[in-house]
N, C-alpha and C positions, 0 to 999 in steps of 0.2 A: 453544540458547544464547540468553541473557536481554540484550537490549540497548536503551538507552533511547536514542532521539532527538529529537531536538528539531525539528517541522515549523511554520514560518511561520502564522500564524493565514489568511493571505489564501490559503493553497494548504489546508489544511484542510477548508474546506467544500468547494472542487469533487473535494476527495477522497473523501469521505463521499458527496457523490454519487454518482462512478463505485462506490464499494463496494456502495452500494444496489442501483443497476443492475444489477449483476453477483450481487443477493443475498446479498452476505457482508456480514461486519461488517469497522470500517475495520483491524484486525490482520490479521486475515485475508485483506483485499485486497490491503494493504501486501506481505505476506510472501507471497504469489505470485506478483504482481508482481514484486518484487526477484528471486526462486529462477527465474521465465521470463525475466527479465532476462539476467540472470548463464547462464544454459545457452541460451541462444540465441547469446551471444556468443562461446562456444566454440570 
């Protein structure tokens, strides 16, 4: 599913960072993050 949010310009770049680190692009980081997020809390 397709969902658009809206992320603060000043949290954006240390986002892109941790993406990098971690070798993915920022979708990609985003979205497994949230899905580790989400089933960790379970």
């Amino acid at each position: 599913m397709r969902k658009l949010i809206d992320i603060p310009d000043e949290i954006l770049k240390p986002l892109k960072i941790l993406a990098v680190k971690k070798d993915k692009d920022l979708k990609n980081y985003i979205q497994d993050f949230l899905v580790h997020h989400v089933r960790k809390g379970k």
